[in-house]
C-alpha positions as CSV (number, residue, x, y, z in Angstrom):
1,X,15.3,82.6,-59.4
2,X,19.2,83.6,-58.7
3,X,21.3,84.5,-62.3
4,X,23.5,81.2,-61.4
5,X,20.5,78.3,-61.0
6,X,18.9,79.9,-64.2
7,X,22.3,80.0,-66.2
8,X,22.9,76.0,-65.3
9,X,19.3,75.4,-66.5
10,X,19.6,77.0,-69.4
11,X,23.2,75.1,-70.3
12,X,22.1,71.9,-68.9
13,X,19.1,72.6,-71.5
14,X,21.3,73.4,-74.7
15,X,23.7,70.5,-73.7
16,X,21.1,67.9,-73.9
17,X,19.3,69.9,-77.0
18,X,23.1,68.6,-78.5
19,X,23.1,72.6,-79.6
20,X,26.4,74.0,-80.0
21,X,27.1,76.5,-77.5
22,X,29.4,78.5,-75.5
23,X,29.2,79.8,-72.1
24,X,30.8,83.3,-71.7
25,X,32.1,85.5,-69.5
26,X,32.8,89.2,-69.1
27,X,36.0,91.0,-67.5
28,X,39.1,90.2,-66.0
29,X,40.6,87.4,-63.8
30,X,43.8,87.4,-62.2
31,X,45.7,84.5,-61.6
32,X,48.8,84.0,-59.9
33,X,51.6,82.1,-61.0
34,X,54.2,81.2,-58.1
35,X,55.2,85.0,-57.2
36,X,53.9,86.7,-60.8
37,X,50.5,87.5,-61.0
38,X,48.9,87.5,-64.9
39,X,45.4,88.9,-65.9
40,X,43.2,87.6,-68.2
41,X,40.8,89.2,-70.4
42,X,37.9,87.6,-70.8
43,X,34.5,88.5,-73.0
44,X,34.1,92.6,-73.6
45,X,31.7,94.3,-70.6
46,X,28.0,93.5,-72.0
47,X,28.3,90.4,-73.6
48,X,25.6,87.6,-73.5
49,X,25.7,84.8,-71.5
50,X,25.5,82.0,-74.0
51,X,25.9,82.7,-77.8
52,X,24.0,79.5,-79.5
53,X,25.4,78.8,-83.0
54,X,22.9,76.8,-85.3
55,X,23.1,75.5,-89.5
56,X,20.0,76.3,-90.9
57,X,19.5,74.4,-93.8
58,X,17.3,75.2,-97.0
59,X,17.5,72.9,-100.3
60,X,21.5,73.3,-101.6
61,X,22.0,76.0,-98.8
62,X,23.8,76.2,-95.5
63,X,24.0,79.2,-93.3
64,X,25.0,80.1,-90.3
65,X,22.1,81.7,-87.4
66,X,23.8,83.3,-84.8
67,X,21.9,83.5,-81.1
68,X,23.1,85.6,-78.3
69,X,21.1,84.8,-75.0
70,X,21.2,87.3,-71.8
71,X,20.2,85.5,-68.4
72,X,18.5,87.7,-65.6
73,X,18.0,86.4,-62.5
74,X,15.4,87.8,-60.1
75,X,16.3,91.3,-59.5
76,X,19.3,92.1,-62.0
77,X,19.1,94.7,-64.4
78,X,20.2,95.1,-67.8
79,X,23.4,97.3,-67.5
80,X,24.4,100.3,-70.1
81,X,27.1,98.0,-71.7
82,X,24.5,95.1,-72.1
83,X,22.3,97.6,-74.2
84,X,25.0,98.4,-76.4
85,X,25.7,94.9,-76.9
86,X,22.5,93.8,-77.2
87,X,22.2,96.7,-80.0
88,X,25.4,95.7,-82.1
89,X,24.6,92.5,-82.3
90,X,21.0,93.3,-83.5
91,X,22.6,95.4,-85.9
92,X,24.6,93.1,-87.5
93,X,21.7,90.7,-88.0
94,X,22.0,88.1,-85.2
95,X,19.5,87.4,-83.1
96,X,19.4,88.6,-78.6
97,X,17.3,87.2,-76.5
98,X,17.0,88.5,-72.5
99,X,15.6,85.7,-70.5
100,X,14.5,84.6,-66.9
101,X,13.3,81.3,-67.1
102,X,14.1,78.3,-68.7
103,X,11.0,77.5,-70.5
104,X,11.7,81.0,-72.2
105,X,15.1,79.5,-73.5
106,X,13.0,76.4,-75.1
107,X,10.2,78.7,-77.0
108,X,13.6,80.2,-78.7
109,X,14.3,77.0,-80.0
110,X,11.2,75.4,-80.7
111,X,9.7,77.7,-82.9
112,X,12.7,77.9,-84.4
C-alpha cells in the first residue's frame, strides 16, 4: 500500500476512535508572500507520523500515555533520523509504533 492511502487510513481511524491526535510533518516549507518568500519549520527530521495522546485513568489517578506512530508504506525504509527518534522517545518512556497497515494501528489501541 503507498505511505499516503495508509496515513489517511490510519487518521480517518483515530478520528472516528474520537482519539486525540495530531498529524505531523517533518522539514521545511517555503511559502511566498507577494515578492518575499518565508520558510517554515515544521516537525525535526525523524519524527512520527501521528503522536496519539491518551488519559489513562486508575482510581483517583490521571496520567498522561504518550503514543508516537511511524507509517511505512510498501517499500519505504526507516531512515537514520527516524531511529534516533524512535530511540529518544523510547527513552523517555513513551511508547513508538512502526506500522504498515491499518489493522496494526487498531491492535495498538485495543489491547490497550
Amino acid at each position: 500500500m503507498r505511505e499516503n492511502i495508509l496515513k489517511a487510513q490510519i487518521e480517518e481511524y483515530l478520528f472516528v476512535k474520537h482519539l486525540f491526535y495530531l498529524r505531523l510533518n517533518s522539514g521545511d516549507i517555503v511559502k511566498g508572500y507577494g515578492k518575499s518568500r518565508r520558510r517554515i519549520r515544521l516537525c525535526p527530521e525523524g519524527t512520527a507520523d501521528f503522536i496519539v495522546i491518551q488519559t489513562v485513568k486508575s482510581c483517583t489517578i490521571s496520567q498522561l500515555k504518550v503514543i508516537w506512530i511511524e507509517a511505512k508504506g510498501e517499500g519505504t525504509e526507516w531512515t537514520e533520523e527516524q531511529k534516533l527518534f524512535a530511540l529518544d522517545v523510547v527513552d523517555r518512556g513513551m511508547s513508538y509504533y512502526v506500522v504498515e497497515t491499518v489493522e496494526q494501528v487498531q491492535n495498538i489501541f485495543e489491547r490497550g
